[in-house]
N, C-alpha and C positions, 0 to 999 in steps of 0.2 A: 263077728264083724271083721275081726282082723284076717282069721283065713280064710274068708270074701276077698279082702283086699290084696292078699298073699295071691291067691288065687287070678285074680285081675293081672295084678303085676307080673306073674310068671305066664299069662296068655301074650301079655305088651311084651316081654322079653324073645317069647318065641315067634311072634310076630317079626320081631325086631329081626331076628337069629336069621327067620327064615328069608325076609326082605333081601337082608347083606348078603346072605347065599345065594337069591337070586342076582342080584346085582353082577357080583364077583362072578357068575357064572355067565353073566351077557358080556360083561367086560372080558373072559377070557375067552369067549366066544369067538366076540370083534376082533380079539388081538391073534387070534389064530386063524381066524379070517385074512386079516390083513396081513400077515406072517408067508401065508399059504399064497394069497394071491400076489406078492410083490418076488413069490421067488418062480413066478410061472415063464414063461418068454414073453417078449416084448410085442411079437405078432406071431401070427401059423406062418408063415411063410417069409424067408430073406435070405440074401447070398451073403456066402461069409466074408467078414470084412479083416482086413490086415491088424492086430493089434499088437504092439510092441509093447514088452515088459521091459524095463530101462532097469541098468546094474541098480540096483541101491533100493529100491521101490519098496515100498511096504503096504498090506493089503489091503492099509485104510486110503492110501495113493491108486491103488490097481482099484480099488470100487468106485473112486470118484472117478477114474478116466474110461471107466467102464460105463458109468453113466453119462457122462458128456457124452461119451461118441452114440450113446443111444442103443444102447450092446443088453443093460440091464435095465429094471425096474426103480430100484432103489439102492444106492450106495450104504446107506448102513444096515440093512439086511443081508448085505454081499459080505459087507465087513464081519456080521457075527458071525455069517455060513463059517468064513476065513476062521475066526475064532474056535466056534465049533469043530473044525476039522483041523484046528493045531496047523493052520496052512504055513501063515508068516513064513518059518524059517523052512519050508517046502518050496518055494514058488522061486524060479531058474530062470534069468533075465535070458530072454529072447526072443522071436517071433514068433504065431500065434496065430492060426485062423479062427474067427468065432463069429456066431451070427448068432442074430435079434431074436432067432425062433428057437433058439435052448435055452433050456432053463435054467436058473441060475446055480445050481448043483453040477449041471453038465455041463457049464461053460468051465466052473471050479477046477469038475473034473480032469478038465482038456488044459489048464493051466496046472495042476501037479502032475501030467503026464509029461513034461517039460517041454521046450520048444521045438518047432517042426525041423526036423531034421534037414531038409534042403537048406539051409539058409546060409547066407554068407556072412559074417562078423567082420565088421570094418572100425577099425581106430583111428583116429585122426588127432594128432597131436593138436595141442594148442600151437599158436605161433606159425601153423603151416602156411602156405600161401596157396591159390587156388591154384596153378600149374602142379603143386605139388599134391594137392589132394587127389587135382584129375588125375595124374599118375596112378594115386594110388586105388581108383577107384576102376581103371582101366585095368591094374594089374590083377585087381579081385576078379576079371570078366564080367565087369556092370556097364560094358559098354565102351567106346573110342573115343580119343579127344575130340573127333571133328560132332560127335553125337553130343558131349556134352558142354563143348563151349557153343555148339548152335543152340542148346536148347535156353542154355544162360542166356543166351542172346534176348532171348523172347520175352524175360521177365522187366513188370515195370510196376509204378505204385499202385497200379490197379490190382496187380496181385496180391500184394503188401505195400500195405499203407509205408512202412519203413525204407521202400526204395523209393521213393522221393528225395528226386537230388540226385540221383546216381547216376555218373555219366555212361556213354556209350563206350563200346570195347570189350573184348573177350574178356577180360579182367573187371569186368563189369560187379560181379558180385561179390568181390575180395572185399574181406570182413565179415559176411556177413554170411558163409557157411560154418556155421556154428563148431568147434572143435570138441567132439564127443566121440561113444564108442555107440554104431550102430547095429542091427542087425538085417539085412535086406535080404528077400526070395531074388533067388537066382534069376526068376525068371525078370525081375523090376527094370523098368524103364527108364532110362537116365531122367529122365523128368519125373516120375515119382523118386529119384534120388534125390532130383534136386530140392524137391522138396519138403525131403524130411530134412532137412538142411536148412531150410529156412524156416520153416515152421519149428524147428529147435531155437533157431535164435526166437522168434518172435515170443517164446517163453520167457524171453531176458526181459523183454517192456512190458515190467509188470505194471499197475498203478504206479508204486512209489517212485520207478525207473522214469516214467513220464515223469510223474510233476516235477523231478527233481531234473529235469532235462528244460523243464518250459521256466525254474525257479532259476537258471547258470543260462537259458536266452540259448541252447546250443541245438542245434537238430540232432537227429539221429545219426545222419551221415558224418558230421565233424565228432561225436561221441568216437563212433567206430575208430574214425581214423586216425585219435588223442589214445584210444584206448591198443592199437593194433603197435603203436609204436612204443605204449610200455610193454607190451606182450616180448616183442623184439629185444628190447634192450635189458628187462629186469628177467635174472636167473630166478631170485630169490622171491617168493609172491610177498612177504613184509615189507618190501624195498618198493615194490608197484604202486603204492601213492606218493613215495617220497619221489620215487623218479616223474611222477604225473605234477608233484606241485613245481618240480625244476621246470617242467616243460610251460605250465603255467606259469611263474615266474617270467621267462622268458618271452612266451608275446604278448602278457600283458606292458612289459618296457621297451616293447621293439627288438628286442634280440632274435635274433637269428637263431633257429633250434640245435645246428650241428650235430643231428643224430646219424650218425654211423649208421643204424638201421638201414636209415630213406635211399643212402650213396649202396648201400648191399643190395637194398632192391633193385635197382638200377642195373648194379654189376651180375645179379642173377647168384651171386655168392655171398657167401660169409667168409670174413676176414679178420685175423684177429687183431691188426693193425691197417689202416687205411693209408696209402701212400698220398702224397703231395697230389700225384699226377689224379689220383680215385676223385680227391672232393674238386676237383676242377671242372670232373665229370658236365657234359651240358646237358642236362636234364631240370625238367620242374620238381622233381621226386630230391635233387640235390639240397637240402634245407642248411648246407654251407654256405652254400651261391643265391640260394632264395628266399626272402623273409617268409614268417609265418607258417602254415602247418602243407603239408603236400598236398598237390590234391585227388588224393584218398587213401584208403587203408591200404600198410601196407602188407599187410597177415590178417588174419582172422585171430581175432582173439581170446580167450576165455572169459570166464567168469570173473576171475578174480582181474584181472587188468580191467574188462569194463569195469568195475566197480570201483575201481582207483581212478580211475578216467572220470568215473560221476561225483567221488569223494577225494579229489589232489589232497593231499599234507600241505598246510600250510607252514611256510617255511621261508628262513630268508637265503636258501639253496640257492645257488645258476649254474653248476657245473659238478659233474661226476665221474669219475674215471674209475674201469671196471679194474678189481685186484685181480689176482691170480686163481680164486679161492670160488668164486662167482658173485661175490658180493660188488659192492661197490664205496670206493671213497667219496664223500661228499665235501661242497666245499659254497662257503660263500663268496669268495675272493676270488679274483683270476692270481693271483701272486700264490694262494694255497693250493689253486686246482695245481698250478702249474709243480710245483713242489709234491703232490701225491703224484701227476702223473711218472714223473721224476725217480717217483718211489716204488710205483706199480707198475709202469710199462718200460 
């Protein structure tokens, strides 16, 4: 009777054995199914489209923007391929042709064989102004002034929702060419330049970026333009909310801004002293002579100044004067400011 039972129970066990073996063998069936088919191409047939690797990127960033633009199947298949082939510290920021119809091995491929060589590298300081960019995008050969401030010309919120507000003028899109390091085919067209440029800022309003714009009652356009004039004034990027909450400080009591910045853009220079005769300057950009903030950006600014512009230091600051060193003295008092400037200038 017992080894009946023995018997019985070692047929249930192999049953059992054999069951889980099947099982484990459908499931890794599926999973090598699905493995195989998300690393095929997107379709048989596509033209290659522009993709930019950006300095810094890592390959779990290159698969999701690989997937947004519709390039891959699946982002975390891309990321293991990456992993599998030790890519990470392989992959060389710059531009990139790839299309929908490789598969996702030979897209890999075509990104550790590093960037296509035609390509032009453009850096753009923070702080620049848009004459200065177009400068430098003219001197790269991307094009003529008259090509790229007509082309500025053309842009409105229908493009991006974020120029709403923006008035007319060549200087139309000041602030809001993003300050990065790009990389463009020689052959691009000042309008695809322009708008890798805008479509870099529009990576700044994130979610948090909005609600925290509709929580402070401020558009997009006074953001830029609160944010371009710490860009201008703060050296030091730790100093860029404390300079953001003086300038808060300032109209929320009615004070006049007297930033130095607004009278340089005006003058088309930087000065390291402003004479008598500068802030008398007659301009609206004069925020000596004019209450409240200019009306618009007067640089483009980065990262880190928008994000001083959306979080000021709250402070009982109204006045600052630059040392020698690039920092700045602060002050609550006009009796202190005037005693550092005293000391610093």
């Amino acid at each position: 009777m017992k080894r009946k039972r023995r018997s019985v129970l070692a047929k249930n066990k192999a049953r059992i054995n054999l069951t889980v073996l099947i099982i484990m063998l459908i499931l890794f069936s599926l999973g090598a199914f699905w493995w195989s088919s998300n690393l095929k191409p997107m379709t048989d047939s596509g033209q290659d489209q522009v993709f930019v690797l950006e300095a810094g990127m890592t390959a779990s960033q290159i698969a999701q923007e690989l997937k947004d633009k519709n390039i891959i199947r699946n982002a975390e298949v891309f990321r293991q391929l990456c992993k599998i082939n030790k890519a990470d510290s392989k992959l060389v920021a710059g531009l990139y042709y790839l299309s929908p119809a490789m598969s996702a091995q030979a897209i890999l491929n075509i990104l550790l064989q590093g960037p296509h060589p035609d390509v032009i590298r453009v850096t753009i300081p923070e702080g620049y102004s848009v004459a200065e960019i177009v400068n430098t995008l003219v001197k790269d050969g991307l094009g003529t002034q008259d090509e790229f401030y007509k082309v500025m010309q053309t842009y409105s919120a229908k493009d991006y929702d974020f120029l709403t507000g923006v008035p007319a003028g060549n200087n139309r899109l000041e602030g809001f060419l993003f300050p990065d390091t790009y990389f463009f085919d020689r052959k691009s067209k000042p309008k695809d330049v322009v708008d890798r440029f805008l479509g870099r800022f529009n990576k700044e309003l994130t979610p948090e970026t909005k609600a925290r714009l509709e929580e402070m009652h401020v558009s997009v356009f006074t953001w830029v333009t609160k944010a371009s004039m710490v860009e201008k004034e703060a050296a030091k990027e730790a100093e860029r909310p404390l300079i953001a909450g003086v300038f808060e400080n300032r109209l929320r009591t009615g004070m006049p801004l007297q930033s130095c910045a607004t009278v340089q853009y005006v003058l088309g220079e930087v000065k390291p002293v402003l004479s008598l005769t500068d802030i008398e300057i007659d301009s609206p950009y004069n925020t000596y002579k004019n209450p409240g903030l200019p009306p618009g950006p007067i640089a483009n600014p980065g990262h880190a100044s928008l994000n001083a512009a959306l979080y000021p230091a709250r402070t009982d600051y109204f006045y600052f004067v630059a040392k020698n060193d690039g920092t700045h003295a602060f002050a609550v008092t006009y009796d202190e400011h005037l005693k550092n400037t005293k000391k610093y200038q």
